[in-house]
N, C-alpha and C positions, 0 to 999 in steps of 0.2 A: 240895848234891848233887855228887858227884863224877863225875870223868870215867866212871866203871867202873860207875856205877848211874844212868846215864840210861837213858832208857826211847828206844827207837827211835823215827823218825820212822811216821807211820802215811801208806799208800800211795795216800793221797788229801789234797787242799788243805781247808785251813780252811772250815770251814763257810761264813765272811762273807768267804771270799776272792771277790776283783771277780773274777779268770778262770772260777771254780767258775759265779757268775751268771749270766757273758755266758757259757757251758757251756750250761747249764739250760735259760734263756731261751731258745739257740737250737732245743734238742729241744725246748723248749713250738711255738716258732713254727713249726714244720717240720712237727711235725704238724695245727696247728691250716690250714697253706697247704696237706696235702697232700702237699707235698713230702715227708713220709715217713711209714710205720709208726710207731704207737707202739713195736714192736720193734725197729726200724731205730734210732729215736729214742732210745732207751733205748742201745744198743748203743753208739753215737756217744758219749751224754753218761758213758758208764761210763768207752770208752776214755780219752777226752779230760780225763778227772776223773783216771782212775790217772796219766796221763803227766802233768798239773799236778802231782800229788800229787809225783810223781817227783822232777821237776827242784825242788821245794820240799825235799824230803829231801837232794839234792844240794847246796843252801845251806848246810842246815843241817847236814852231816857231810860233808865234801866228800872224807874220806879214807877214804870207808866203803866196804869191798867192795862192795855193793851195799846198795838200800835199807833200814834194817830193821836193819842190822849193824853193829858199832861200828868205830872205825879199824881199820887193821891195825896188827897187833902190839903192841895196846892187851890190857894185863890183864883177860880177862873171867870175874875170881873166880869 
């Protein structure tokens, strides 16, 4: 695969990523305590899943306009 036909990062972390987990886990426990809506809960483990997703994108393209995009000034035939 070349630089010019990679396929962007996707704006959420690996399925069996350990932060995605302890994510999850925590909207299971929050509503199971109470502590929140399944809305609320829901809400949380989205954001906190894009922003993992994020800074994982960031790794892996770190010259990328933003996430999703290829470097700058890279050939996008």
């Amino acid at each position: 695969m070349t630089p010019d036909s990679r396929m962007p990062s996707p704006p959420f972390p690996s399925p069996n990523d350990a932060a995605l987990r302890v994510i999850v886990g925590n909207a299971i426990e929050s509503v199971r305590s109470g502590e929140a809506t399944v809305n609320e809960a829901i809400l949380h483990a989205a954001v906190h899943g894009w922003y993992e997703g994020h800074i994982h994108g960031e790794d892996v393209c770190p010259g990328c306009d933003f996430l999703g995009r290829l470097p700058k000034n890279s050939h996008r035939g």
